[in-house]
Backbone as CSV, one residue per row, in Angstrom:
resi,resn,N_x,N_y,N_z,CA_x,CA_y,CA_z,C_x,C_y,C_z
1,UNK,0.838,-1.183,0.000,0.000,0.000,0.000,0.881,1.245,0.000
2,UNK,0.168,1.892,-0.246,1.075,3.592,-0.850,0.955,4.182,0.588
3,UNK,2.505,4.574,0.907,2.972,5.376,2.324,1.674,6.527,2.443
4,UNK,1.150,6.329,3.470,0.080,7.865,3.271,1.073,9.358,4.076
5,UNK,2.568,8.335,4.826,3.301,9.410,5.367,3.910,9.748,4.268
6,UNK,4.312,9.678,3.294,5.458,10.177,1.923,4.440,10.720,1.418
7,UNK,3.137,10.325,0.988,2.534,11.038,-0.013,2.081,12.825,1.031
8,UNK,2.164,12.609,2.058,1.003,13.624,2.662,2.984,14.773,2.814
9,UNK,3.660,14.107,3.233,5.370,15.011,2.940,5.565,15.276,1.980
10,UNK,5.194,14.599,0.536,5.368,15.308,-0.725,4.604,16.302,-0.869
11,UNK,3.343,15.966,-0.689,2.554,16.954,-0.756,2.480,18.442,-0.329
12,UNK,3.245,18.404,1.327,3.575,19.631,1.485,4.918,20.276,1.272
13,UNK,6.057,19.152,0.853,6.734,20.025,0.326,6.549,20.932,-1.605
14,UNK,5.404,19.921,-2.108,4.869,20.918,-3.472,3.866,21.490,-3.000
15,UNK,3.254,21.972,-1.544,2.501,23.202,-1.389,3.001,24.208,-0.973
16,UNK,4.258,23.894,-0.492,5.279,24.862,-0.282,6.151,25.494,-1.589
17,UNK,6.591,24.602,-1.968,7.081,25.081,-3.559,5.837,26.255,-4.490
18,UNK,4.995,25.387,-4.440,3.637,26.206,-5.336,4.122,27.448,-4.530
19,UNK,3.694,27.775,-3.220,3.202,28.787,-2.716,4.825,30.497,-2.985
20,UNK,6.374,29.354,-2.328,7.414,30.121,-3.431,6.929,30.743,-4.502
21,UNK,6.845,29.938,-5.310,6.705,30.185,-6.968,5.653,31.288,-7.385
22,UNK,4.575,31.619,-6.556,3.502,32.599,-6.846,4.060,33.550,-5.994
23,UNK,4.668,33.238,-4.981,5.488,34.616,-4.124,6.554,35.322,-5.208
24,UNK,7.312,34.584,-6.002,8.616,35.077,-7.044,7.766,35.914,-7.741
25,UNK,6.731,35.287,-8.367,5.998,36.146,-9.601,5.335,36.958,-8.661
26,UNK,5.103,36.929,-7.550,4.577,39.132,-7.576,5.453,39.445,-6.912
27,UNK,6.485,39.383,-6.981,7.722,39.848,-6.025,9.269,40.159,-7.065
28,UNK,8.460,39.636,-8.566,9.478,40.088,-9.427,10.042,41.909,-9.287
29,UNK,11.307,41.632,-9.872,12.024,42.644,-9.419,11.697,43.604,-10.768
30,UNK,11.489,44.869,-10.457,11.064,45.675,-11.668,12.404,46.864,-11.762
31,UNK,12.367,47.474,-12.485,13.355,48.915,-12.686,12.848,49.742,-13.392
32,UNK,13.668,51.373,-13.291,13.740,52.473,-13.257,14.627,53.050,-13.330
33,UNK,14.582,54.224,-14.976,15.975,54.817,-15.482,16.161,55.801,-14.316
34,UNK,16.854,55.959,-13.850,17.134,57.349,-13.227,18.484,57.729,-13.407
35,UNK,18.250,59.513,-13.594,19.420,60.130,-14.106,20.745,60.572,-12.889
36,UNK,21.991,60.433,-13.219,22.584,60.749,-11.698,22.644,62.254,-11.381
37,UNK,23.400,62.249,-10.144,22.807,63.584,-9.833,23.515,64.805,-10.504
38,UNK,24.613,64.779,-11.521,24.915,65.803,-11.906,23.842,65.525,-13.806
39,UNK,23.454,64.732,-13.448,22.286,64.624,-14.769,23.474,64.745,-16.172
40,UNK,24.522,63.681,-15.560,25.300,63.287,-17.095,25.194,61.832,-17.812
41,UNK,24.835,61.076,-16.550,24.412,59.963,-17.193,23.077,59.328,-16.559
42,UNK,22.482,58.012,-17.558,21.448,57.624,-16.530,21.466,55.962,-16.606
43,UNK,20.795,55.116,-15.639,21.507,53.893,-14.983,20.163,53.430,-14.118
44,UNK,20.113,52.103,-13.999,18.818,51.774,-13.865,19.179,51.108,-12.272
45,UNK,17.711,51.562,-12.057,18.071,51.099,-10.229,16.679,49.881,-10.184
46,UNK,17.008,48.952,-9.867,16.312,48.109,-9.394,15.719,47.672,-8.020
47,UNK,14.885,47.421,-7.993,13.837,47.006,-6.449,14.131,46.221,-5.428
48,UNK,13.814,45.094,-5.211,13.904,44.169,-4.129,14.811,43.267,-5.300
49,UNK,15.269,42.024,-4.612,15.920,41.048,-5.115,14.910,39.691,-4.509
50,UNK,14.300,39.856,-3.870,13.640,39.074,-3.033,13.091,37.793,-4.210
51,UNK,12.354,37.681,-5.321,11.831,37.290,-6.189,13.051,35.947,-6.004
52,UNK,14.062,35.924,-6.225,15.231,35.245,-6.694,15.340,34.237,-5.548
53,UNK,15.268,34.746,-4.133,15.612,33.680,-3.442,14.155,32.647,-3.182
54,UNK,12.475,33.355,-3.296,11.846,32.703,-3.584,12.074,31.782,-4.459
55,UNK,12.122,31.798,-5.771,12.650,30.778,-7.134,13.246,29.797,-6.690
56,UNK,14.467,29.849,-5.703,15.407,29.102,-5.816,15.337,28.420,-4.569
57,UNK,14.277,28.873,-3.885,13.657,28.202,-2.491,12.565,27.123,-3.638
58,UNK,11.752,27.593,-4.412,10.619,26.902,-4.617,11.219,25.495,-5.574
59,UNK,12.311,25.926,-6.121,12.870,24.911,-7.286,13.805,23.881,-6.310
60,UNK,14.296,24.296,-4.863,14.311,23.251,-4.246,14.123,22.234,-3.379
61,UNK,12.255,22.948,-3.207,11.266,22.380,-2.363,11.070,21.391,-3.100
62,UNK,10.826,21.457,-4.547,10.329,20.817,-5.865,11.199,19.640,-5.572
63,UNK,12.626,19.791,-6.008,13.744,18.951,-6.064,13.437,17.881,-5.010
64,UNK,12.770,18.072,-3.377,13.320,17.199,-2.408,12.043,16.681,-2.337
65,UNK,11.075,16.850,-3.264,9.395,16.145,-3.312,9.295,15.101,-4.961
66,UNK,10.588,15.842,-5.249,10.154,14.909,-6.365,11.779,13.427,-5.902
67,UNK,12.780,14.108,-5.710,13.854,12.877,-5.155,12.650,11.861,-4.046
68,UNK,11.901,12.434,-3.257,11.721,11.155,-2.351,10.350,10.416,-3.179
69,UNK,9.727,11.015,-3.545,8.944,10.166,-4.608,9.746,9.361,-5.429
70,UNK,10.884,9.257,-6.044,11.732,8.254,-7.105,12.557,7.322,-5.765
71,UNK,12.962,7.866,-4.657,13.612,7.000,-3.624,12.385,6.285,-3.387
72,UNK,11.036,6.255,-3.116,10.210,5.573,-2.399,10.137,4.665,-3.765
73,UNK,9.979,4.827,-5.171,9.571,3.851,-5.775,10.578,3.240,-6.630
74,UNK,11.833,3.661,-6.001,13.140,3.250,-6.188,12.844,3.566,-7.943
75,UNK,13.206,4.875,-8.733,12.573,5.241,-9.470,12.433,4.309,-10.192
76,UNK,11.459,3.606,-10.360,10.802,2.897,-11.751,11.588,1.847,-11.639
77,UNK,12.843,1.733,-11.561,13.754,0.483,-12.763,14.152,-0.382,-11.636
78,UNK,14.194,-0.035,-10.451,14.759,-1.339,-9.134,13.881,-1.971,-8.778
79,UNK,14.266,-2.840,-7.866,13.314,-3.558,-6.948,12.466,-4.722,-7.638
80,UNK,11.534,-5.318,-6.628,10.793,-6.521,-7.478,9.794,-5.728,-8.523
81,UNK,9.890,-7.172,-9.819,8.891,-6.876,-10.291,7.566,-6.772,-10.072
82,UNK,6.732,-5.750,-11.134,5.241,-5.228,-10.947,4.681,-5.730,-11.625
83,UNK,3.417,-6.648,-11.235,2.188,-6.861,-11.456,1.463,-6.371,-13.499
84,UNK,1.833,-7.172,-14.282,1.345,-6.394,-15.265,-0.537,-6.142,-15.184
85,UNK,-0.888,-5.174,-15.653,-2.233,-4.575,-15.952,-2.329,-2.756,-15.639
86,UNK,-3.418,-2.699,-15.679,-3.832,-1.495,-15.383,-3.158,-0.390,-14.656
87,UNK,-2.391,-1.433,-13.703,-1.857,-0.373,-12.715,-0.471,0.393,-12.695
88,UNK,0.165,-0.795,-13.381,1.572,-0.852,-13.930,1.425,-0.017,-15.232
89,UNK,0.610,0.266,-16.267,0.721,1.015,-17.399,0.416,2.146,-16.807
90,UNK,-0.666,2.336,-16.176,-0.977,3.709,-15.473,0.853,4.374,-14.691
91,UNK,1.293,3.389,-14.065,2.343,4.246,-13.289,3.253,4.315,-14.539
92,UNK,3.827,3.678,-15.538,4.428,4.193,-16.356,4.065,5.461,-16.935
93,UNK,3.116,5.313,-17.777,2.977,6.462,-18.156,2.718,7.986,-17.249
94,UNK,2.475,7.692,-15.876,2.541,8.778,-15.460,4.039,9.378,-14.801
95,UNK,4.779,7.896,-14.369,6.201,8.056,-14.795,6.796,9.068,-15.835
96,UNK,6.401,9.343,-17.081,7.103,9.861,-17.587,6.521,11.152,-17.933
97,UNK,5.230,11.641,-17.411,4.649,12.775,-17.338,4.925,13.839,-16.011
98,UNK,5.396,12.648,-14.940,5.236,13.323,-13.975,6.926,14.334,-14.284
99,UNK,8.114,13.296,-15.061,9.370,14.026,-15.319,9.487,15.021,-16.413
100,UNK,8.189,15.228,-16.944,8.176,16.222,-18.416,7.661,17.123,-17.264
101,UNK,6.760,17.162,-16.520,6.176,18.533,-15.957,7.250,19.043,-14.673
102,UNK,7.929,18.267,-14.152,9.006,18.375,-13.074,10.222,19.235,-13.840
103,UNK,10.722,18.493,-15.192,11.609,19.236,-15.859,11.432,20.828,-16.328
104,UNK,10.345,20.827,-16.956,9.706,22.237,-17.013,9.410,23.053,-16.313
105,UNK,8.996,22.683,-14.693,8.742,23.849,-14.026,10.574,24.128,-13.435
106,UNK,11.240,23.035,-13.067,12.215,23.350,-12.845,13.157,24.328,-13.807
107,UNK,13.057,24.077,-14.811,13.496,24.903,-15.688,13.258,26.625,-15.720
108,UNK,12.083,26.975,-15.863,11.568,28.056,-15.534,11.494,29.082,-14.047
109,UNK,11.717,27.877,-13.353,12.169,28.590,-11.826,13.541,28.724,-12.228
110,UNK,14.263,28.171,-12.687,15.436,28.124,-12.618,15.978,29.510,-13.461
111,UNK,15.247,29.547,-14.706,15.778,30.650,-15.567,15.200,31.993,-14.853
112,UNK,13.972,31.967,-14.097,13.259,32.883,-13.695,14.293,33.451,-12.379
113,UNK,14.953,32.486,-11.785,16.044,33.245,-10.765,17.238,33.537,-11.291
114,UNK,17.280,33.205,-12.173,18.883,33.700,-12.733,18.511,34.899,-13.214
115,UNK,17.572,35.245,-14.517,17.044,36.038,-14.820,16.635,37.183,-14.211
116,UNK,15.722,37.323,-13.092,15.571,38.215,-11.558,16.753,38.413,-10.950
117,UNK,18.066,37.724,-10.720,18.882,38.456,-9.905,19.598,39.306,-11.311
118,UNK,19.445,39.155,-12.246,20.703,39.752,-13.234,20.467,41.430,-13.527
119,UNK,21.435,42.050,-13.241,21.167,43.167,-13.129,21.815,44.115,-14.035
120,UNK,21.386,44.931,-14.982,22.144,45.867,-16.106,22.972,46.500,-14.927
121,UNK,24.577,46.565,-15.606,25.475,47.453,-14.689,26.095,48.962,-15.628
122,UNK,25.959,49.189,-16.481,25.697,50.054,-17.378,25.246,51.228,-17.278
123,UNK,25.835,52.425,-18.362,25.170,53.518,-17.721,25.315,54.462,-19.530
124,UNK,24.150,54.884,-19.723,24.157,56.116,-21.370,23.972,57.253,-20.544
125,UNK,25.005,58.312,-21.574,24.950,59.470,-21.849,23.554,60.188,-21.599
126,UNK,23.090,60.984,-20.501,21.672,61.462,-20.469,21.654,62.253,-21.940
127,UNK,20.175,62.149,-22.800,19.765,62.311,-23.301,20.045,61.517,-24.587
128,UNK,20.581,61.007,-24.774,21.074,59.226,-25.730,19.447,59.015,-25.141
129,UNK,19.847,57.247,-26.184,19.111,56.175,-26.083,19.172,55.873,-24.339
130,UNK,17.842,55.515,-23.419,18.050,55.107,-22.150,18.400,53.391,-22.532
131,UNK,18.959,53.575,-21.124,19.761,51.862,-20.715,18.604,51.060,-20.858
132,UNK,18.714,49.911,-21.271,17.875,48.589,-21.367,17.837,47.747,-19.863
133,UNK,16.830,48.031,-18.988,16.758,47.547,-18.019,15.777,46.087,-18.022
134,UNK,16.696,45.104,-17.911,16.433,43.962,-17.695,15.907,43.413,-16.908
135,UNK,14.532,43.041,-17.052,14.070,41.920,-15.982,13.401,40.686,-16.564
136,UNK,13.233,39.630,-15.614,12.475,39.061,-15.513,10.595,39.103,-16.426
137,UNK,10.517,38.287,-17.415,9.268,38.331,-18.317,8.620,37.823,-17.266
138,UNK,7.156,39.254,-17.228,5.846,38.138,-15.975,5.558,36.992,-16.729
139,UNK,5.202,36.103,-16.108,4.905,34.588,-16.030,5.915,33.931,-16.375
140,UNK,6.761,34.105,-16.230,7.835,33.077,-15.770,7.988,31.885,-14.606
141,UNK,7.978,32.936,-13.511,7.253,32.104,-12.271,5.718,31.515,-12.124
142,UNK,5.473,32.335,-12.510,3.716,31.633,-12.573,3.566,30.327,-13.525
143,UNK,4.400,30.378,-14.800,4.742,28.872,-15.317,5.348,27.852,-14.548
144,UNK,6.186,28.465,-14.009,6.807,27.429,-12.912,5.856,26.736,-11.755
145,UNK,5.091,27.632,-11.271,4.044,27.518,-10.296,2.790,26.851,-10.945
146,UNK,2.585,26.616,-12.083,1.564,26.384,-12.561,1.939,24.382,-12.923
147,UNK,3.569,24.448,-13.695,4.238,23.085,-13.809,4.456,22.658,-12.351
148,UNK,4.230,23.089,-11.325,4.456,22.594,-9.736,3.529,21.619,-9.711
149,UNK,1.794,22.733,-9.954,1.126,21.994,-9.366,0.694,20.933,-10.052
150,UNK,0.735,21.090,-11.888,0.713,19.649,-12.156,1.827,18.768,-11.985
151,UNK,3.028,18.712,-11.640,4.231,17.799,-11.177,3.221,17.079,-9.300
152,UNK,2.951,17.979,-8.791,2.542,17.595,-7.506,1.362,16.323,-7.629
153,UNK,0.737,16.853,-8.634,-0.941,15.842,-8.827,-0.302,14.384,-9.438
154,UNK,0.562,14.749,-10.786,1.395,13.301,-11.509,1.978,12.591,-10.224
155,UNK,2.619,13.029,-9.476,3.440,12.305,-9.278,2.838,11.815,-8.495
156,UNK,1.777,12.364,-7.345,1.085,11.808,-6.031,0.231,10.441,-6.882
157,UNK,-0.226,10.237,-8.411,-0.898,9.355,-8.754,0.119,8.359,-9.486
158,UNK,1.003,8.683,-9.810,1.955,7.969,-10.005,2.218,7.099,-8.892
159,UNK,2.673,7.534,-7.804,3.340,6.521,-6.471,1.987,5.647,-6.271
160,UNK,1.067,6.645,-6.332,-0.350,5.299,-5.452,-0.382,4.323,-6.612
161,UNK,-0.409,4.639,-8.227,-0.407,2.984,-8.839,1.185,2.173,-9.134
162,UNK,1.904,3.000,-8.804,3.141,2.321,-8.523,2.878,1.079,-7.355
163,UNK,2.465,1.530,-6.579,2.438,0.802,-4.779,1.324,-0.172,-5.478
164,UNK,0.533,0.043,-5.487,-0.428,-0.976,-6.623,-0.020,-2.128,-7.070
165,UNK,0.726,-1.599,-8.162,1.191,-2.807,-9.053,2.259,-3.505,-8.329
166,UNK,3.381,-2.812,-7.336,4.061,-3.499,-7.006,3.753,-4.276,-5.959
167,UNK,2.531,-4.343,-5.421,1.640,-5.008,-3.981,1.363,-6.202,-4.512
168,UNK,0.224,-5.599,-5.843,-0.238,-6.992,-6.647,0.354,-8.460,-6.972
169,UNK,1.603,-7.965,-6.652,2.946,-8.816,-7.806,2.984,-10.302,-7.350
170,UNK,2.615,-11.455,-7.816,2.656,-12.676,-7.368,3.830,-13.420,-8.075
171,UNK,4.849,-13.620,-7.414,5.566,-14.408,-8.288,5.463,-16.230,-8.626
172,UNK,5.742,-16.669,-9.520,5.688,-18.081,-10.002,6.174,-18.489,-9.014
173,UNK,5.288,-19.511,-8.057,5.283,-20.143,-7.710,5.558,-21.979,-8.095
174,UNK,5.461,-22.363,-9.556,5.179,-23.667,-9.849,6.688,-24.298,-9.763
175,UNK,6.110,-25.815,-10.015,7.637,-26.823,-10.076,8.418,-26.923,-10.831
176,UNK,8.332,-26.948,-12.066,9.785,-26.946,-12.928,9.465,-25.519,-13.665
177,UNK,10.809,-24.980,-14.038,11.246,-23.592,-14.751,11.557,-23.679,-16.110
178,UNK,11.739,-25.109,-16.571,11.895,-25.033,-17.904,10.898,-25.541,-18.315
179,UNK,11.067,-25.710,-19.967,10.227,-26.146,-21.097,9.827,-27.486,-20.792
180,UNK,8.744,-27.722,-20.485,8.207,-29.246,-20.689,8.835,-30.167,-21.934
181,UNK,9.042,-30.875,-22.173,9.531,-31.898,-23.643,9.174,-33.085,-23.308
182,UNK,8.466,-33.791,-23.944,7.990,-35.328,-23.666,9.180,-36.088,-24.401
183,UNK,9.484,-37.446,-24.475,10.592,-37.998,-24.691,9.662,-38.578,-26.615
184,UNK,10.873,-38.292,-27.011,10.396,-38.737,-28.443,11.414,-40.112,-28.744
185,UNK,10.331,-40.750,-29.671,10.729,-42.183,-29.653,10.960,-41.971,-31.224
């Protein structure tokens, strides 16, 4: 039977992640040209940094909910064999959905904090072209937060038909292992 203690710890470590990940996206860092004070050049000042350590909090709440989900089902490829039917195709395939939506949000948290801490250090001539102040595209994090919560749902249904199929599993029991052959005359 499926740990109800691992699933209910995964769970809050991807309600914790989710909750990061929507903190980064309204906490993205924004900017503003401002000119210096003898008004010869101008140089962009940026806000909080805060956004960044959310990201990189939420991408490794993610990380330690999705490692103990693959430790509990010794990911996919160890341990005794599973039960073929229903339950075993179900955990495959969500096996490999649950690592397409895990990869993606990780990704996007990931670019979304690199991205948020990076800061134009640069400075134009006042009345030139103004500096290109770089941030962070909104929904970045909110993609991330959005690939959380489907990584959180895959994977929690993943482990329960994992535990399934691998419960089900009866191994051969009978008396001989090889090929029957009657004696030919």
């Amino acid at each position: 039977m499926a740990s109800k203690l691992l699933l209910i710890t995964v769970f809050v470590f991807d309600l914790i992640a989710f909750g990061l990940a929507v903190a980064a996206e309204q906490r993205r860092s924004t900017a503003s040209i401002v000119p210096d004070n003898e008004k010869n050049y101008n140089y962009c000042v940026y806000n909080s940094d805060i956004a960044t350590g959310y990201g990189v909090g939420a991408f490794l709440f993610l990380l330690v909910s999705q490692v103990l989900i693959m430790v509990a089902s010794r990911c996919f490829c160890c341990g005794k064999p599973l039960n073929p039917g229903g339950s075993r195709a179900c955990a495959v395939v969500l096996f490999i959905i649950c690592w397409v939506f895990f990869i993606i949000s990780e990704v996007c948290l990931l670019a979304g904090s690199v991205e948020n801490a990076y800061h134009t250090k640069y400075r134009t001539i006042f009345g030139e072209n103004p500096p290109s102040c770089e941030t962070v595209r909104k929904g970045v994090f909110a993609a991330g937060a959005a690939f959380i919560f489907f990584t959180a749902i895959v994977s929690e249904f993943y482990y329960i038909n994992y535990s399934r199929a691998r419960e089900s599993f009866q191994p051969y029991a009978g008396g001989e292992t090889g090929v029957g052959m009657g004696t030919y005359k």
